[in-house]
C-alpha positions in Angstrom: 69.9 -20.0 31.8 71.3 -16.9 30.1 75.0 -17.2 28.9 77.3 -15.0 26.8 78.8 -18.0 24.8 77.7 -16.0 20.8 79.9 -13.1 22.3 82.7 -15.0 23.3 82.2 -16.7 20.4 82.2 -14.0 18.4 84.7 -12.3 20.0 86.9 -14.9 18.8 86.2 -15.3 15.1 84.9 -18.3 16.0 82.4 -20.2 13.7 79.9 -22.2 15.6 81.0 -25.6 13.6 84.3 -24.7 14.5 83.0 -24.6 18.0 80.9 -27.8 17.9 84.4 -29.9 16.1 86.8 -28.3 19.1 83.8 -29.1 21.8 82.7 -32.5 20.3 78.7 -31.8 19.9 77.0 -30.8 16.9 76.4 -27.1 15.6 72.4 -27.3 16.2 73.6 -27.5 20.2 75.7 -24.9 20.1 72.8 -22.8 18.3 70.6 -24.0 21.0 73.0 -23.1 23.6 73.4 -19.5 22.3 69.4 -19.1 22.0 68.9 -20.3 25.4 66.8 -23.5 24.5 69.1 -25.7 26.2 71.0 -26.1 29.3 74.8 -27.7 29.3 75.4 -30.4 31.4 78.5 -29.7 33.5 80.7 -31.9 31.9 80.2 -29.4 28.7 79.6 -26.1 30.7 83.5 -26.9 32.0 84.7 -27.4 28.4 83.2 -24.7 26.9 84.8 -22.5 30.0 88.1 -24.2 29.4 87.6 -23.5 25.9 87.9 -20.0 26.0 90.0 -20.1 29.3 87.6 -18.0 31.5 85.3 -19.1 34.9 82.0 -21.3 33.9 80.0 -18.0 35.8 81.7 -15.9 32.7 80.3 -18.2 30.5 76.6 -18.4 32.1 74.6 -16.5 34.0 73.0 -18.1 36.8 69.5 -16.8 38.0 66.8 -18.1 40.7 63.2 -18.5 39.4 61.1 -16.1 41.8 59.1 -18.2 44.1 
């Protein structure tokens, strides 16, 4: 899933250990978010949208897989 969470992030000023500390995961899973290697469950796609006060779809970008 693509997601705009290194702009925002950057956007911001925002260091991605400040990130992980104010979103309670480790740095590595924010890196992973921002390189698209992992997923957030919704618990974490909410705080990460709440985070930076937008919608979760301005956060990530949601597209079907071609059948």
């Amino acid at each position: 899933m693509k997601n705009r969470l290194e702009a925002l992030r950057k956007a911001r000023g925002i260091k991605q250990e400040e990130l992980a500390a104010a979103l309670e995961v480790s740095r590595q899973t924010i890196g992973s978010l921002e390189n698209g290697r992992y997923n957030p469950s919704i618990l974490l796609a909410f705080k990460i949208a709440r985070y930076f006060d937008v919608s979760i779809e301005e956060v990530f970008i949601y597209e079907e897989e071609s059948k």
